[in-house]
C-alpha positions as CSV (number, residue, x, y, z in Angstrom):
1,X,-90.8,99.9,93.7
2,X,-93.1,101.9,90.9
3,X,-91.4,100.3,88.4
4,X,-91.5,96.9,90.0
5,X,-95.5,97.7,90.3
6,X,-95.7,98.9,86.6
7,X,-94.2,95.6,85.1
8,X,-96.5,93.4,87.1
9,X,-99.7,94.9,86.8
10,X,-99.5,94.9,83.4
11,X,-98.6,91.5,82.8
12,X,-101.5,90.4,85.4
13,X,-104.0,92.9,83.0
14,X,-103.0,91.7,80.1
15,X,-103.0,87.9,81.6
16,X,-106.5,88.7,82.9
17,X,-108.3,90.6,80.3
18,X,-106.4,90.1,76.8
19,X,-108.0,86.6,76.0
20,X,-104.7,85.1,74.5
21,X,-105.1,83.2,71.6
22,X,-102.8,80.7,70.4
23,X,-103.9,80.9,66.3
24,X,-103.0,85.0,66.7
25,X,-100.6,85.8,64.0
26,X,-97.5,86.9,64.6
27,X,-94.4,84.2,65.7
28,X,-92.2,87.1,67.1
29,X,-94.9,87.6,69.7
30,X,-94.6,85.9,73.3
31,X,-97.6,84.5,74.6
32,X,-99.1,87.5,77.0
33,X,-98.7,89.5,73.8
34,X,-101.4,87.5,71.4
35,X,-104.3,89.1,72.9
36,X,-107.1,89.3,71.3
37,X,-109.0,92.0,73.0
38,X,-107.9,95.2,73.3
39,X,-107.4,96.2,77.1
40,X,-108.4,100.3,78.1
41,X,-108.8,99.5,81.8
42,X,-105.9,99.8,85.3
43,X,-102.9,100.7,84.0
44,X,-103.5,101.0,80.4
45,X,-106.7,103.5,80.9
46,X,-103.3,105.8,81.5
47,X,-100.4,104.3,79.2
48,X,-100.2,101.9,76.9
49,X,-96.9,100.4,77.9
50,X,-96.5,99.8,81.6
51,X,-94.3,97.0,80.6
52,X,-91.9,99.6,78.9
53,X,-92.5,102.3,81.4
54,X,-91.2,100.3,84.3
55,X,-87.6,99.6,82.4
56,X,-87.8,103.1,81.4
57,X,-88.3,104.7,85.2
58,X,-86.4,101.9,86.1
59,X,-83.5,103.3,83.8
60,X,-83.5,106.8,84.7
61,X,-83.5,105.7,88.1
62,X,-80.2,104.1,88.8
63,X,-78.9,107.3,86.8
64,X,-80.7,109.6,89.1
65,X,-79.6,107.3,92.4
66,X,-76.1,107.7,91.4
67,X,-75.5,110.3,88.6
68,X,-72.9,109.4,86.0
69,X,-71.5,109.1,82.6
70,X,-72.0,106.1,81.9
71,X,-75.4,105.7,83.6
72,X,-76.9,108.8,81.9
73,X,-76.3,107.3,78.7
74,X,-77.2,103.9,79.5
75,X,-80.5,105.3,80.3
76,X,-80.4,107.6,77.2
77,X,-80.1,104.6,74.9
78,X,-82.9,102.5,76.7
79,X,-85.2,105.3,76.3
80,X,-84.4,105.5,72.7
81,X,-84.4,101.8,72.5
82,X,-87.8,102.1,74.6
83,X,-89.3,104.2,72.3
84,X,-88.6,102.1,69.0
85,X,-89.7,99.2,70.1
86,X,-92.7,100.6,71.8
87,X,-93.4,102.2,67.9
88,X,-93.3,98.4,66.6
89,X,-95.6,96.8,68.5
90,X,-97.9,99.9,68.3
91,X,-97.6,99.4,64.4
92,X,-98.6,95.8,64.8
93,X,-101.4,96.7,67.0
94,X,-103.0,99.1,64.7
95,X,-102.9,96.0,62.2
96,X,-104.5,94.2,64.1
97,X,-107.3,96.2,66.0
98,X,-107.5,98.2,63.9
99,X,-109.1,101.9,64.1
100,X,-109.7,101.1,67.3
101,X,-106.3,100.8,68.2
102,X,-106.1,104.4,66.6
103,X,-108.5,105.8,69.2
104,X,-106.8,103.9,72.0
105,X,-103.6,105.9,71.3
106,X,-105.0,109.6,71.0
107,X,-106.7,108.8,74.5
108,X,-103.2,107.6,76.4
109,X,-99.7,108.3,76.3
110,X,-97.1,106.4,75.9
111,X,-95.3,105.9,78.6
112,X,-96.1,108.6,81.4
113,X,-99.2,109.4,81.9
114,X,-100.7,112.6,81.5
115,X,-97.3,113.4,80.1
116,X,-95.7,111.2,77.5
């Protein structure tokens, strides 16, 4: 259910308060992702990827439900997979906002708050 909540509050933040621009550079993003302002409120006060924290909990979840082999390192390589991709779009983000972005990042975690 968390990670349900995770993934969909932060599509309806950044749906509600990125201001999506179509001209936003950038034709591997989708959409949601060309915002143009940088959001710091709900979810992302805490994180900066609910999106990728929900496939993460989600992950270590259905290892945790039903321990096993091949579940533990199914979630092993999501998380790693997690955490690359979340390092990509944080590089394209400092491109684009900058030192701002910069700040953003020393104020949240990643992916847990409070934690990582």
């Amino acid at each position: 259910m968390f990670s349900l909540f995770l993934a969909i509050d932060g599509v309806r933040l950044l749906l509600l308060l990125g201001k999506q621009e179509r001209g936003r550079q950038g034709d591997d993003l989708l959409g949601l992702e060309k915002t143009t302002e940088l959001i710091k409120s709900g979810l992302y006060k805490y994180i900066r990827h609910p999106m990728y924290s929900s496939l993460w909990f989600l992950a270590w979840g259905v290892f945790l439900k039903k321990p096993a082999w091949s579940a533990g390192a199914l979630a092993l390589a999501a998380s790693v997979l997690l955490v690359l991709t979340a390092k990509a779009e944080e590089a394209e983000n400092i491109r684009y906002f900058g030192e701002a972005y910069g700040d953003y990042m020393r104020q949240t975690k990643m992916f847990i708050p409070f934690v990582y």
